[in-house]
VOGU-3710 file (C-alpha; in Angstrom, 3 decimals, decimal comma):
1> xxxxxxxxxx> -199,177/-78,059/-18,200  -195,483/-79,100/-16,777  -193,590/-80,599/-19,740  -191,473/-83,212/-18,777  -188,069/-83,427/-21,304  -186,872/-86,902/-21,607  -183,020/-87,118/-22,704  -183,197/-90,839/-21,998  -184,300/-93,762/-20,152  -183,475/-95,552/-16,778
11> xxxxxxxxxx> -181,616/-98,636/-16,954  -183,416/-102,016/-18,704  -184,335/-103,959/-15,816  -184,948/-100,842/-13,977  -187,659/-99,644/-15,814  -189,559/-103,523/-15,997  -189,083/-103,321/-11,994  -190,395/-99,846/-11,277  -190,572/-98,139/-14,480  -189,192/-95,227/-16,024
21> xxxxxxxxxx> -187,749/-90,976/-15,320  -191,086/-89,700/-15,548  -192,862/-92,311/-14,170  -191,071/-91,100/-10,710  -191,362/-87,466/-11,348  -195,161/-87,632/-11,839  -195,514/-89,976/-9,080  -193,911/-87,640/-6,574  -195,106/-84,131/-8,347  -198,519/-85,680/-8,205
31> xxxxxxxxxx> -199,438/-84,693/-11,577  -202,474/-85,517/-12,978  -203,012/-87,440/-16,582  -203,586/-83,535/-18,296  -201,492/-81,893/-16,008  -198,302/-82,855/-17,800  -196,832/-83,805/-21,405  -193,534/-86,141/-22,347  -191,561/-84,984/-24,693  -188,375/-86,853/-26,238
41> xxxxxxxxxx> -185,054/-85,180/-27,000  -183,978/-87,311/-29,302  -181,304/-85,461/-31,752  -182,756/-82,069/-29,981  -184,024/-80,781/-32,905  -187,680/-81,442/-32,753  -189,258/-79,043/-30,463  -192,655/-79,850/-28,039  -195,997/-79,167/-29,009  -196,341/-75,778/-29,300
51> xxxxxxxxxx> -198,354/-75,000/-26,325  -198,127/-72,608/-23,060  -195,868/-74,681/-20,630  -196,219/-73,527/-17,074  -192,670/-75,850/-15,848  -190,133/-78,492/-17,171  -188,592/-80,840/-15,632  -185,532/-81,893/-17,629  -184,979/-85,580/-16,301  -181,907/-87,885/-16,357
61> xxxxxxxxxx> -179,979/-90,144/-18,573  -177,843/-92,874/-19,036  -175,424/-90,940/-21,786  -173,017/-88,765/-21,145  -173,821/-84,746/-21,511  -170,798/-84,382/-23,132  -170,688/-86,683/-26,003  -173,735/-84,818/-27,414  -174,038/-81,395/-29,568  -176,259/-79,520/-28,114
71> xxxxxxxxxx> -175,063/-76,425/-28,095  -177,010/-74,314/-31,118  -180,049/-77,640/-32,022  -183,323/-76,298/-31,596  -184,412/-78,132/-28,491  -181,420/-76,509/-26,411  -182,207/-73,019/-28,532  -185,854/-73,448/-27,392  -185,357/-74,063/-23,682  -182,893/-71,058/-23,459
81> xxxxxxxxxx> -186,424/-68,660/-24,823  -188,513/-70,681/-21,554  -185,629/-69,918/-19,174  -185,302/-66,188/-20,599  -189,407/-66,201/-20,377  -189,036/-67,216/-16,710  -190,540/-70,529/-17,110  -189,860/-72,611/-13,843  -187,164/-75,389/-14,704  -185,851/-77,900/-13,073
91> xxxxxxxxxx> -182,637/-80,211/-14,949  -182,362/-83,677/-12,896  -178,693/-85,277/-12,632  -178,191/-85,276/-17,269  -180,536/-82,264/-17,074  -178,559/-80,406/-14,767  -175,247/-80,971/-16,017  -177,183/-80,004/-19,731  -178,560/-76,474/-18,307  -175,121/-75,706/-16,988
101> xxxxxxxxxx> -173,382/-76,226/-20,346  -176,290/-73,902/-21,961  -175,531/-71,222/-19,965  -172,106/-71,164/-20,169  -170,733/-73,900/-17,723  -168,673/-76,874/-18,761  -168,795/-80,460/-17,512  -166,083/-83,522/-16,978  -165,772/-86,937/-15,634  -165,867/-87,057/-11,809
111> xxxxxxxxxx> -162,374/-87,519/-10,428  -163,486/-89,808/-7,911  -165,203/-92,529/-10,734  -168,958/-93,266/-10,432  -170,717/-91,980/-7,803  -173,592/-93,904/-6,503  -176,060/-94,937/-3,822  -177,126/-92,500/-0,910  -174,540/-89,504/-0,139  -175,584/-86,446/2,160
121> xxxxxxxxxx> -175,556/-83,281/0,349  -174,929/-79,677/1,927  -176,425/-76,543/1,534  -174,403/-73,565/1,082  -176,116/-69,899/2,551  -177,730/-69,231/-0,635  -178,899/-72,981/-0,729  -180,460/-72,257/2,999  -182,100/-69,201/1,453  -183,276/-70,611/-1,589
131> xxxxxxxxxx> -187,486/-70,999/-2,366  -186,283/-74,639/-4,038  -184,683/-75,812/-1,130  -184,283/-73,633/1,522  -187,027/-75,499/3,700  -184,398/-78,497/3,896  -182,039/-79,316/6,732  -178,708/-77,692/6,037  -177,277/-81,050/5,131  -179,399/-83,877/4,223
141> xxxxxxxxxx> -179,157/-87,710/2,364  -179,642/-87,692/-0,997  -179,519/-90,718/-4,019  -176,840/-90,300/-6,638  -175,914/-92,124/-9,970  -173,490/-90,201/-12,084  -170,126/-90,559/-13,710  -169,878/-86,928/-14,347  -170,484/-83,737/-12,704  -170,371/-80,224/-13,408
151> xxxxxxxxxx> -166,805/-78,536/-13,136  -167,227/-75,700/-13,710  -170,184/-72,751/-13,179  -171,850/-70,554/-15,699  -170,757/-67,023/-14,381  -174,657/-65,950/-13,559  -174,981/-69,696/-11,695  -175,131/-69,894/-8,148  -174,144/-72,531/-6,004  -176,567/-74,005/-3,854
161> xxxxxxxxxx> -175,238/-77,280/-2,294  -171,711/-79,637/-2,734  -171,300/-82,740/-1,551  -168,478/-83,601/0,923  -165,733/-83,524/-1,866  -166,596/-80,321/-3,803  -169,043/-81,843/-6,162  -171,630/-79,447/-7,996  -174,833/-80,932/-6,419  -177,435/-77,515/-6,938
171> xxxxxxxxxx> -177,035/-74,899/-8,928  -179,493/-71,715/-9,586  -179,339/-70,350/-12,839  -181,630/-67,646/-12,828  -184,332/-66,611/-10,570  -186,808/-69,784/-11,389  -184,256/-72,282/-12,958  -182,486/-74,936/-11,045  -180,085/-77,905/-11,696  -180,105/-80,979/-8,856
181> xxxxxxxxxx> -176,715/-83,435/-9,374  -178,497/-86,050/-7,333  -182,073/-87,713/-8,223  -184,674/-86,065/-6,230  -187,263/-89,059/-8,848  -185,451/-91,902/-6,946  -186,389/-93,792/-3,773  -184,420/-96,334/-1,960  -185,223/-99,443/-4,044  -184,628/-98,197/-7,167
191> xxxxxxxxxx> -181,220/-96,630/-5,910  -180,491/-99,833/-4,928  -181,716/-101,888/-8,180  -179,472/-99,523/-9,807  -176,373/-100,621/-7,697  -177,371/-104,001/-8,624  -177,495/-103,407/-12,388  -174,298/-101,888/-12,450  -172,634/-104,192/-10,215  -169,689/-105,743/-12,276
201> xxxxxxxxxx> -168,592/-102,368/-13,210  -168,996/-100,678/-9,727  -166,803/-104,018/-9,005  -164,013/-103,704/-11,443  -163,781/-99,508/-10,276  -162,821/-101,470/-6,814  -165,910/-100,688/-4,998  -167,917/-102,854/-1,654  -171,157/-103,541/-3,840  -172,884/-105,030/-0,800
211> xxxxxxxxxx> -171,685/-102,214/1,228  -172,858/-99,487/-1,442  -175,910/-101,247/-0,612  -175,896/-101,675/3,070  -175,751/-98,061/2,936  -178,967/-96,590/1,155  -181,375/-94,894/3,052  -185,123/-94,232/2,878  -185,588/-90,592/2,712  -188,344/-88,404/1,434
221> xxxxxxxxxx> -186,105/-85,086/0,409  -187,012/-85,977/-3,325  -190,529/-85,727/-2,810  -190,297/-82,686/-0,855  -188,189/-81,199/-3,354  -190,560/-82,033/-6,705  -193,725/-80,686/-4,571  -192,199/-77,902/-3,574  -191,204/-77,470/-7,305  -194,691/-77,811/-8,593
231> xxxxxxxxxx> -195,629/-75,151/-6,303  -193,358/-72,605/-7,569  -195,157/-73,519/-10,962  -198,058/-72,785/-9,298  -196,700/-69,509/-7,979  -195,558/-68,218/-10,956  -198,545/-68,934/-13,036  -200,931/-66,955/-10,392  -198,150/-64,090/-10,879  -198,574/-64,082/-14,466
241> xxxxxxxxx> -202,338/-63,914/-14,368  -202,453/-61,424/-11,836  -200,316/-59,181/-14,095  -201,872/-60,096/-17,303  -205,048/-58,694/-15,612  -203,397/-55,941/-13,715  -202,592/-54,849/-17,610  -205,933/-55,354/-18,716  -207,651/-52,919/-16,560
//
């Protein structure tokens, strides 16, 4: 069972158009109805159904990571145990930026304003080496929507890929937990309803909206990076059961 953790939801209009986080994430995980459970932060104090997860997905949101005390609530307490149990996790954009404060990181406004629409992201040598993403081209186009970033690592973090400016975009935490800046969920017209939503802001920060999006791309990284995700779940649960038996004998 892959719990999906819901810190918020995609934009209004977004989510009548094409609907919402997990919508995407199941879509490209191909998960099937039992293979997966939605749980809502909220105040991150109530905790999921108490049940064996075998991955989360921590998806993205509209608010900002740092206007939020996390740090010490239950939810943020309980996802600490599944990344110290070795639980496969994956933090989306919000989620990312949220597993980096956990572990010691901290987080800001980008320097640069809102970043959005496609951007090409670039894989460090650890990123090249990585089971997540190491099957990727060394540099590939990703979709971005984010006003904040992380700026600084947690001391056990590694960095996995920046974009052409410096920005955090993947971080390892630990051996089976990653963080992805950009939105591995997204595909080309929902990057671009996005641009459209947030239009007369993107506008008054002095951007080209029609060039923003002139610019986005179809590419299929996202879905390559969510199956390849699932399979690590898949991985790890074999490894479990082969040692949980290997200890029964």
């Amino acid at each position: 069972m892959v719990l999906i953790l819901k810190t918020g939801s995609a934009l209004a209009n977004v989510r009548f158009a094409y609907g919402d986080f997990e919508d995407w994430i199941v879509g490209k995980m191909r998960l099937s109805e039992l293979g997966y459970q939605v749980h809502l932060a909220g105040d991150y104090e109530t905790l999921p159904i108490d049940q064996p997860y075998s991955g989360i997905v921590i998806t993205g949101s509209p608010l900002m990571v740092t206007d939020i005390p996390i740090k010490g609530s239950n939810l943020c307490n309980w996802l600490l145990e599944q990344q110290g149990n070795g639980i496969p996790i994956l933090g989306i954009c919000f989620g990312h930026q949220l597993l980096s404060i956990l572990n010691g990181g901290s987080v800001g406004y980008n320097f640069s304003g809102t970043i959005i629409g496609s951007a090409r992201t670039y894989l460090t040598k650890a990123g090249q080496n990585d089971k997540l993403l190491g099957k990727l081209s060394p540099d590939f186009a990703v979709y971005k929507s984010h006003r904040q970033s992380v700026s600084e690592l947690p001391e056990s973090a590694e960095m996995l890929a920046t974009d052409h400016s410096g920005i955090i975009d993947a971080v390892k935490f630990n051996s089976n937990t990653w963080g992805v800046q950009f939105h591995p969920e997204f595909n080309a017209e929902i990057t671009k309803k996005y641009i459209q939503e947030k239009q007369d802001e993107l506008y008054a920060e002095g951007f080209n909206v029609q060039e923003l999006l002139d610019q986005v791309v179809r590419v299929d990284y996202g879905d390559r990076i969510l199956i390849r995700f699932k399979e690590i779940v898949y991985e790890n649960m074999i490894a479990d059961s082969l040692m949980v038996t290997k200890m029964s004998c």
